[in-house]
N, C-alpha and C positions, 0 to 999 in steps of 0.2 A: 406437307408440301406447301412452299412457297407459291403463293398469284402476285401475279405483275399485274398494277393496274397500267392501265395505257396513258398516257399522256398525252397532249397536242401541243408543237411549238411549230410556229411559222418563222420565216426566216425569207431578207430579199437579199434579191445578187443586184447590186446599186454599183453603175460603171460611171466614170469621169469621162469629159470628152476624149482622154487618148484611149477608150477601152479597158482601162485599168477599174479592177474590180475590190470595192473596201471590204476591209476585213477590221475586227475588232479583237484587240486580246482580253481576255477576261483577266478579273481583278488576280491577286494569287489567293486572296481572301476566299474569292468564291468558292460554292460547297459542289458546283458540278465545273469539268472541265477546267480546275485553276489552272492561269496561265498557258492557256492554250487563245488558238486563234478560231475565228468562227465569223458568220456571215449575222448582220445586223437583223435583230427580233427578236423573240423570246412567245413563253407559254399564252394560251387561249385559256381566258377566264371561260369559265360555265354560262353561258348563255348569249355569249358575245360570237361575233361573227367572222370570221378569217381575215379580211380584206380589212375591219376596225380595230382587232387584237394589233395587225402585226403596222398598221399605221402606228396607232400608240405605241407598239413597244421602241417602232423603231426613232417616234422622237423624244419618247424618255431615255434612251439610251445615247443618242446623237444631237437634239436639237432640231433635226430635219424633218422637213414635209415631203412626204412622199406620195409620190402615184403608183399604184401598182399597175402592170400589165397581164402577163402569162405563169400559169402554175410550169415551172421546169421542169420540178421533179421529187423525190423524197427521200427519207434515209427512216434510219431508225437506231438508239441507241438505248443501250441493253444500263440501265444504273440501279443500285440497289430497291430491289419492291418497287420500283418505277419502270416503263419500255415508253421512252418518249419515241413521237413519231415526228418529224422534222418536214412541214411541206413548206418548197424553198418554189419562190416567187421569182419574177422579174421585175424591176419598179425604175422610179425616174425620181429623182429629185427635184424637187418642184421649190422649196424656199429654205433658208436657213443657214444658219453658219454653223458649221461641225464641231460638237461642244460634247465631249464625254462626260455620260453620269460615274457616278462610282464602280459601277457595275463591273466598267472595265479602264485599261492602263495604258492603251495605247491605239492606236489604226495603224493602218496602212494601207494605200493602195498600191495592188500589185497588177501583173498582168496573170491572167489564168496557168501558161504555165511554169510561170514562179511561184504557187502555192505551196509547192513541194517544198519548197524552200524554210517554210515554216510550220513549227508546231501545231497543225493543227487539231482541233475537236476532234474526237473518233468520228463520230456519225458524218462532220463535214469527209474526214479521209476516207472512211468506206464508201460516202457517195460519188467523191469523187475518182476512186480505185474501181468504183463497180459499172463507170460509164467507159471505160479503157478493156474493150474485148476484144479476140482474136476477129472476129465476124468483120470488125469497122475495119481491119487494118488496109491499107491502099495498096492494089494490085501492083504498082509498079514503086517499089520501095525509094525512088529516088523523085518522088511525089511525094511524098513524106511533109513537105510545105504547105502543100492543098488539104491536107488530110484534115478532116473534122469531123468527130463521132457525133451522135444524136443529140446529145448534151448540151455539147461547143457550136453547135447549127442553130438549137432553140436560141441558147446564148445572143450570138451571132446576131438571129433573126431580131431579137427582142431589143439588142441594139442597136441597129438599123432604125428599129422603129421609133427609138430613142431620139434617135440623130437625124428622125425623119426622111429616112433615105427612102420606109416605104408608106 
């Protein structure tokens, strides 16, 4: 029998002032996820600490300085002898000009729900399929505009705080 060692990747949800949230496409070169889309960060070295992993990865990957805020939420993605665990942040952009390493081939910023819109990572689409339950849905279906599951609230909240509203 095959063992999965476990893996650690961190990952932030970084919004522009209209709410629009970047996304990164991976290289097609890359050996996990080619060409797909996925949220700015990557793996935790062995001994390094969450909050300095995923500052570094995210301005080896971007060029940018980042602040983190609140832990959102997590995923998990099953790849050969590997089960990386994805804990996705909230953060701020604090300096820098948007500059791709090789790693990946394109951004975008979208608004949350146009990510459907794009190929994304498995682990980003299951995390974000597995925040969309029966339980959230709004009692009177023609509120449907107000609706915001726990996810979209942290979201929300972490923007706010962004934009200093609180």
């Amino acid at each position: 029998m095959i063992e999965y060692v476990f893996g650690l990747a961190v990952r932030v949800l970084l919004t522009d002032e209209d709410g629009k949230i970047l996304i990164l496409k991976r290289s097609t070169e890359s050996k996990t996820n080619p060409g797909k889309w996925e949220l700015p960060g990557g793996k935790v070295d062995q001994g390094e600490s969450f909050d300095k992993a995923l500052i570094r990865e995210v301005y080896e990957e971007t060029n940018l300085k980042i602040k983190l805020d609140n832990v959102i939420g997590a995923s998990q993605q099953n790849l050969p002898l590997i089960r990386a665990v994805h804990i996705i942040m909230s953060g701020k952009i604090l300096d820098g000009e948007l500059n791709l390493s090789s790693e990946h081939e394109g951004y975008a910023w979208e608004f949350l729900e146009n990510l459907s819109d794009y190929e994304l990572a498995d682990w980003l689409e299951d995390f974000l399929k597995s925040q969309k339950t029966e339980e959230f849905l709004p009692e009177d279906e023609n509120d449907s505009d107000n609706f915001l599951n726990p996810w979209i609230k942290t979201i929300n909240t972490s923007m706010d705080k962004i934009r200093g509203k609180r």
